[in-house]
C-alpha positions as CSV (number, residue, x, y, z in Angstrom):
1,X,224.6,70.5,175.3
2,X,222.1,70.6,172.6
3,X,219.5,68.3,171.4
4,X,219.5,66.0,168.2
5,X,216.6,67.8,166.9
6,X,218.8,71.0,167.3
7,X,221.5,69.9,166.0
8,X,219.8,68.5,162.5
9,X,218.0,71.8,162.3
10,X,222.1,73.5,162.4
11,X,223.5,70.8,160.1
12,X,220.1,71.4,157.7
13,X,220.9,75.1,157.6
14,X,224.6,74.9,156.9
15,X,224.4,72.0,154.2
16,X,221.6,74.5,152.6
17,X,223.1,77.7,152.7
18,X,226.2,76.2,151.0
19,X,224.5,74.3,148.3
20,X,222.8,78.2,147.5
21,X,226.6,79.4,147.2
22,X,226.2,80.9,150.4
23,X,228.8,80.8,153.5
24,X,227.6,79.3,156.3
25,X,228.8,79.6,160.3
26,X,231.3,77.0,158.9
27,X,232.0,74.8,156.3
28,X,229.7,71.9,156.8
29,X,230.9,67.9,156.7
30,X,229.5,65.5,155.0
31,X,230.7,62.0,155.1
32,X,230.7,58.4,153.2
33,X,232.6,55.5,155.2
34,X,231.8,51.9,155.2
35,X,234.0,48.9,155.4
36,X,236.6,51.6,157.1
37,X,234.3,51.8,160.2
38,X,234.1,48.2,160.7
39,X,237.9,48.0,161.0
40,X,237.8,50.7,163.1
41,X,235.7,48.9,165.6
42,X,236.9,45.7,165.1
43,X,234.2,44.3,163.4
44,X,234.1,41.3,161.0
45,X,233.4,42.7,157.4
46,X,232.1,39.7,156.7
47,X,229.2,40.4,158.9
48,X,229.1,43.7,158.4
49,X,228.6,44.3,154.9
50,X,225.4,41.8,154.7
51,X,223.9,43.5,157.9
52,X,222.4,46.8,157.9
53,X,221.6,46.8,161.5
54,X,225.2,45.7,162.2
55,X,226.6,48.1,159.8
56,X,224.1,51.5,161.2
57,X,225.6,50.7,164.6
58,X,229.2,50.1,163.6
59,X,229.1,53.1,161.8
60,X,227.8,55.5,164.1
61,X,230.0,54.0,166.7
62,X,233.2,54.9,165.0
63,X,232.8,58.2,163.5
64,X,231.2,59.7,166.4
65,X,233.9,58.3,168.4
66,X,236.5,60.3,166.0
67,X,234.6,64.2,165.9
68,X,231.7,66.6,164.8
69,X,230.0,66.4,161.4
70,X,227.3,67.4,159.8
71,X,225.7,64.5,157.5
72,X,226.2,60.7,156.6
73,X,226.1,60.0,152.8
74,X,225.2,56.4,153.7
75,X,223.1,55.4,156.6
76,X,223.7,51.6,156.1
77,X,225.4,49.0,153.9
78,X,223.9,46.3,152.2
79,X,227.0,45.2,149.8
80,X,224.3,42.8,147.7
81,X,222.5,46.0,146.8
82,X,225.1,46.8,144.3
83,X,223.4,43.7,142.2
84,X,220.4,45.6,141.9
85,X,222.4,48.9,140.6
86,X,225.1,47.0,138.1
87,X,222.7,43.3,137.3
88,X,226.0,41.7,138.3
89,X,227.1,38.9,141.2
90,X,229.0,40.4,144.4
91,X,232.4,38.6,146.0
92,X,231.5,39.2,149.4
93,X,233.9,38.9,152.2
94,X,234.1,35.2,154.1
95,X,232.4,34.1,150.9
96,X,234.5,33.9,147.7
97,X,237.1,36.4,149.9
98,X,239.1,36.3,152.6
99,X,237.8,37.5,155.7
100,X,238.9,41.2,155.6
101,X,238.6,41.7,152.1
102,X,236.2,44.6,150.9
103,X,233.2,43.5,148.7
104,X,233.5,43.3,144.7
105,X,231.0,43.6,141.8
106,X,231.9,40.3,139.5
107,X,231.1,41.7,136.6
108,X,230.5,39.0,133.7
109,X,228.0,40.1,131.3
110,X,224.3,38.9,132.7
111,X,223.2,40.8,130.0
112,X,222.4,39.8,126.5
113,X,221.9,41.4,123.7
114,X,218.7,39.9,123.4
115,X,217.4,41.4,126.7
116,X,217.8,45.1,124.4
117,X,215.0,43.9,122.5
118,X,212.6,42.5,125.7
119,X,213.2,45.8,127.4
120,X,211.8,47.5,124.4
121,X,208.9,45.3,124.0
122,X,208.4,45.1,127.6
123,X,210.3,47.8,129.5
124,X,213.5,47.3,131.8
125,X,212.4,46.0,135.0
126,X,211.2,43.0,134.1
127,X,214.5,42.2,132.7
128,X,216.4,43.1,135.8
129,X,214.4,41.3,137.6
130,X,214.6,38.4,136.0
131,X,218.9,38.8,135.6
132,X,219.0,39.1,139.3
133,X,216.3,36.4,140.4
134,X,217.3,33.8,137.8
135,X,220.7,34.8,136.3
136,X,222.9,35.6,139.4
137,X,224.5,32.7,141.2
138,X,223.4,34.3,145.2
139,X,219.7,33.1,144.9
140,X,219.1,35.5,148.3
141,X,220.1,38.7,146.4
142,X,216.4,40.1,146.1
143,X,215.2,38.8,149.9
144,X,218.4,40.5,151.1
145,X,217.9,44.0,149.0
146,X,214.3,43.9,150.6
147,X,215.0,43.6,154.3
148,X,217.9,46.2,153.3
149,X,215.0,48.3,151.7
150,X,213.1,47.8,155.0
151,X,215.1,48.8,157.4
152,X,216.2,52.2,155.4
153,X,213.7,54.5,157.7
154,X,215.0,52.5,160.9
155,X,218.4,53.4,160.2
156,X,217.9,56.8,159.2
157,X,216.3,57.6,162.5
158,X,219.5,55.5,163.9
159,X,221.3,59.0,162.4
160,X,218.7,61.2,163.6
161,X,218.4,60.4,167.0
162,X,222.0,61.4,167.1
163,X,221.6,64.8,165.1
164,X,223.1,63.6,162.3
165,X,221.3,63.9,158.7
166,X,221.0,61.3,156.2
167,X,222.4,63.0,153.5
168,X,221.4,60.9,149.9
169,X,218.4,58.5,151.1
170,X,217.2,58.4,147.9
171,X,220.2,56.9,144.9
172,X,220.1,56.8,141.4
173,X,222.5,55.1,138.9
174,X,222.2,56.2,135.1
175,X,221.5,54.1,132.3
176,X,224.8,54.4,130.6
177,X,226.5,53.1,134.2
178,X,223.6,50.1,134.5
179,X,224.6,48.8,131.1
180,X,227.8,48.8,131.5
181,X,227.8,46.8,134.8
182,X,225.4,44.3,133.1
183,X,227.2,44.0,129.5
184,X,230.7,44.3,130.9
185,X,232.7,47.4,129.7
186,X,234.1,45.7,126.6
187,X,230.9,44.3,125.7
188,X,229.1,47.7,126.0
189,X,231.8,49.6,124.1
190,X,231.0,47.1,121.2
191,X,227.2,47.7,121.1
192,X,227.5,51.3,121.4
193,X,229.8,51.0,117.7
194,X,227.5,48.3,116.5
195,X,223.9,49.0,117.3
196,X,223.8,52.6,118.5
197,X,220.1,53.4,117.7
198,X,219.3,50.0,119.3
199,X,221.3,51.2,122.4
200,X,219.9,54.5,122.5
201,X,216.5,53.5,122.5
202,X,216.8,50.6,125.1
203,X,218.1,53.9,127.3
204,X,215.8,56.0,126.6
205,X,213.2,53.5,127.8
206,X,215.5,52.9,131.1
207,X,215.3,56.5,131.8
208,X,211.8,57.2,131.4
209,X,211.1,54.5,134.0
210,X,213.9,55.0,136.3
211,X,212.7,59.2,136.0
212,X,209.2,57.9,137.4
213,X,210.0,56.0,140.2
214,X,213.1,58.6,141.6
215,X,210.1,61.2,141.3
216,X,207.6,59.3,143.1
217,X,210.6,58.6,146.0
218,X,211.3,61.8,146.2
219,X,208.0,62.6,147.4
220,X,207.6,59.7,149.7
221,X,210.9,60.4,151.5
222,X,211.5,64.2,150.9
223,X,215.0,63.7,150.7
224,X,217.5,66.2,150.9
225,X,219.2,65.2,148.3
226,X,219.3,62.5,145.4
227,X,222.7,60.8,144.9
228,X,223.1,60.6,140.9
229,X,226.0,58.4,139.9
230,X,228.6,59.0,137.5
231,X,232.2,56.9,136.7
232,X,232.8,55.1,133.7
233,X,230.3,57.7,131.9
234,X,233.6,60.2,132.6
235,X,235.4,62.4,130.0
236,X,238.4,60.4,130.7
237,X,236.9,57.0,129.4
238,X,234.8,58.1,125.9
239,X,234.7,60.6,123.1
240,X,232.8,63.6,122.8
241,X,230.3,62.2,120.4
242,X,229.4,59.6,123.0
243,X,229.5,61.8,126.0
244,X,227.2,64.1,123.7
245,X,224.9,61.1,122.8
246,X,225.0,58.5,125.2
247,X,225.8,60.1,128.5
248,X,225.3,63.6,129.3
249,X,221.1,64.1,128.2
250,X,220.6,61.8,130.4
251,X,222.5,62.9,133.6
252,X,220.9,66.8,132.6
253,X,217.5,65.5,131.9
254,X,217.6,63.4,136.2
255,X,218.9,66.3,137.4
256,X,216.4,68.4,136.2
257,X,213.8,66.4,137.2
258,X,215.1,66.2,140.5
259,X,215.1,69.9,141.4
260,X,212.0,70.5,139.8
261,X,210.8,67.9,142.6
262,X,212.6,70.5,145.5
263,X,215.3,67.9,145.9
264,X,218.9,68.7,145.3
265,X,221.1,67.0,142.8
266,X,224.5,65.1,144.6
267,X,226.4,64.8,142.0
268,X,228.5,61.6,143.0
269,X,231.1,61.5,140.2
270,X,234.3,59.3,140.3
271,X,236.9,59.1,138.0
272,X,238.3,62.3,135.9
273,X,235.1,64.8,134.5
274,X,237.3,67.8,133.9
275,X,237.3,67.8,130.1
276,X,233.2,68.5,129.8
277,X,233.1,70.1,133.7
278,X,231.6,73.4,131.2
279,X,228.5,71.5,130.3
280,X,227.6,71.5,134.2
281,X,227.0,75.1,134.1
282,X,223.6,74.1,131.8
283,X,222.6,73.1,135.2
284,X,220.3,74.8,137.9
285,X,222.5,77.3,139.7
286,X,222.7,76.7,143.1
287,X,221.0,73.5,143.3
288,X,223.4,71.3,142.8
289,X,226.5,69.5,144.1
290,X,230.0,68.5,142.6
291,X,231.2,65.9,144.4
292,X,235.2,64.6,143.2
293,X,236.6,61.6,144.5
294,X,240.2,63.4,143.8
295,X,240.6,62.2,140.6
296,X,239.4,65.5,139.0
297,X,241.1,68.2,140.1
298,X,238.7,69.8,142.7
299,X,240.6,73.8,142.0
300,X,239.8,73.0,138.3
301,X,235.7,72.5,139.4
302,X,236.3,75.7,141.5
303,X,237.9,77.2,138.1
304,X,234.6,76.5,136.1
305,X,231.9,76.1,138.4
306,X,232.4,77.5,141.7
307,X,230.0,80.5,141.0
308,X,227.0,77.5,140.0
309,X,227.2,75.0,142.1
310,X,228.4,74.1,145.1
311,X,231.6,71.5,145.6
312,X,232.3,68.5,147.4
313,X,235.0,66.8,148.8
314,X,237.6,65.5,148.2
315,X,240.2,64.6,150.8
316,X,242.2,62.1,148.9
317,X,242.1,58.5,149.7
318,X,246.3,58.5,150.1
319,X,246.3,60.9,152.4
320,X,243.5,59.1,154.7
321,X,245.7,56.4,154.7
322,X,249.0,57.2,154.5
323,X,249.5,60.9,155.5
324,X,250.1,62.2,159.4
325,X,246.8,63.9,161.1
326,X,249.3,67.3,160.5
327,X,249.0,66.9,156.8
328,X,245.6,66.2,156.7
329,X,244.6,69.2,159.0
330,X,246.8,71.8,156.8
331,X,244.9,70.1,153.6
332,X,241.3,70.7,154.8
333,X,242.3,73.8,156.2
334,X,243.6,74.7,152.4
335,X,240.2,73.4,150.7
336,X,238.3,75.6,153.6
337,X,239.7,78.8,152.5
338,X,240.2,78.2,149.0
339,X,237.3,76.3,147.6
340,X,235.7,77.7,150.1
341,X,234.2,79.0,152.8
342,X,231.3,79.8,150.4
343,X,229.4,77.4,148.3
344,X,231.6,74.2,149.6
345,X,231.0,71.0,151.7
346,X,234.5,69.3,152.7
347,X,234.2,65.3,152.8
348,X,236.5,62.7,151.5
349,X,236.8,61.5,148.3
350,X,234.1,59.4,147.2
351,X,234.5,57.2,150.6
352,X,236.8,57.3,153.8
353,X,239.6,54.0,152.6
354,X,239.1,50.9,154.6
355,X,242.6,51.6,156.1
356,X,242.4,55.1,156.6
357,X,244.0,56.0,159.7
358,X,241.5,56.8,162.5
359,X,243.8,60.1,164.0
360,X,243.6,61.3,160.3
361,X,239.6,61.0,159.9
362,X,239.8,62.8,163.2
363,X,241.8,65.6,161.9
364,X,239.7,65.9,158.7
365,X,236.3,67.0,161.1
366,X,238.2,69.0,163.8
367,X,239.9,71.3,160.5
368,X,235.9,72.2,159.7
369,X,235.4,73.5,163.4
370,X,239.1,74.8,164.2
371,X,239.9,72.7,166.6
């Protein structure tokens, strides 16, 4: 049997060698799953998703019950964190939710337009911190973040000391995505139409700060990779001229900045990006990742990019849940030999479905190693 240390240096090599286009001994896995393994083992999400200890255990427990992988997107969960990332209030299980019920951003506009013109006077931190300290109705939301924050390194060596790798240590959320969390979506559309310069320049100052303290993470934590978020930034939601304007400099500008630092950019984009998937290919070749959640069609990415970067995924949430292990097997299996075996990392999309059957994870990890 071989060691943890031998195993990460495997999983290392494979994840690599496919990010560089390459085709490793096998297709490596990488996975996301959260509030699925706490079902799984029975645990109250309740207490899980406020726990990071509870959640590193639960999570390990579970999906190296179920088969072989290579990496963990998330090493813990921390459901408050998401205040930090969108400025809004969480639902949280056992709180404003049934027990059971999977955390929720409350999104309802912390942000005023009047907090444009403080960030540009005095930057963008001090306003998020004073939406989340003062404006949010959980008064523990930075305390909780921090011991979250604190126990990242302990949980990563929870992953290590199994031979797993922690894929993303090190997350970053665009401007466009922040500001529409903390306006609300209708509210951000508006200011966009109404005070675009405003807007603009408000981001510009967002990304300049955010660009300072990803770089100086990046070489704390040497991470493997940085997780860059993308959803309601998506071709499917605005116009060229936005996209253009609003969106894409600043997604090509983090990424940029990110491989210059020797990281590689995880490209962690829900929702449908197939109408712009051509400006990807301004992007460094072969240091990047195209992760779909499914909802962009993943032989369209292979279409268009699958001599640039490598691609992620995307082992539909339906199919966790509701197909047979059979179906799921022959899927992967198709994905292997089609988007792959070179240049391609199977996982699910975006994250493994609360429900998700158990047998059908299973089947998803033993297609990677022919079993």
């Amino acid at each position: 049997m071989k060691l943890p240390h031998e195993l990460l240096g495997e999983r290392t090599a494979r994840i690599h060698t496919a990010v560089a286009l390459g085709k490793p001994d096998r297709v490596p896995v990488v996975l996301t799953a959260d509030a699925f393994c706490a079902n799984h083992m029975g645990v109250k999400l309740s207490e899980f998703s406020v726990s990071p200890e509870l959640s590193t255990q639960t999570m390990i427990n579970s999906l190296l019950s179920l088969g072989e992988f290579d990496a963990i997107e998330l090493t813990s969960i921390q459901a408050k964190i998401f205040s930090l990332v969108w400025l809004s209030d969480m639902k949280l299980a056992g709180r404003e939710l049934p027990e059971g019920s999977v955390w929720q951003v409350d999104e309802t506009g912390t942000m005023t337009t009047e907090d444009y013109d403080t960030i540009l006077d005095k930057g963008y931190w001090p306003v998020a911190m004073d939406i989340v300290n003062n404006r949010l109705r959980d008064k523990m939301v930075m305390k909780d973040i921090k011991e979250f924050i604190d126990n990242g390194p302990k949980a990563a060596m929870a992953w290590v000391g199994k031979g797993i790798l922690p894929f993303c240590p090190v997350i970053q959320t665009g401007p466009y995505e922040v500001l529409m969390g903390a306006r609300t979506m209708p509210k951000f559309t508006r200011d966009i139409f109404k005070m675009p310069d405003k807007v603009e320049a408000v981001m510009k100052v967002m990304q300049a700060e955010n660009k300072e303290l990803i770089r100086g993470q990046i070489r704390a934590i040497k991470p493997l990779t940085v997780w860059i978020s993308g959803a309601r930034g998506a071709s499917e939601f605005v116009s060229h001229k936005i996209f253009d304007r609003f969106v894409w400099p600043y997604i090509k500008e983090m990424v940029e900045m990110v491989v210059e630092e020797g990281a590689i950019a995880y490209l962690h984009f829900d929702s449908n990006w197939e109408r712009d998937l051509e400006y990807f290919r301004q992007l460094p070749r072969g240091k990047c990742i195209f992760g779909t959640d499914s909802a962009t069609n993943i032989y369209k990415v292979k279409e268009v990019l699958g001599d640039h970067m490598c691609i992620m995924g995307d082992v539909p949430p339906a199919l966790l849940t509701l197909g047979t292990p059979d179906e799921v097997y022959n899927y992967c299996t198709k994905l292997i030999n089609e988007i792959g075996p070179s240049g391609y990392i199977l996982s699910q999309g975006c994250t493994i479905p609360p429900n998700a059957n158990p047998e059908n994870v299973k089947a998803m990890m033993a297609a990677a190693a022919s079993k």
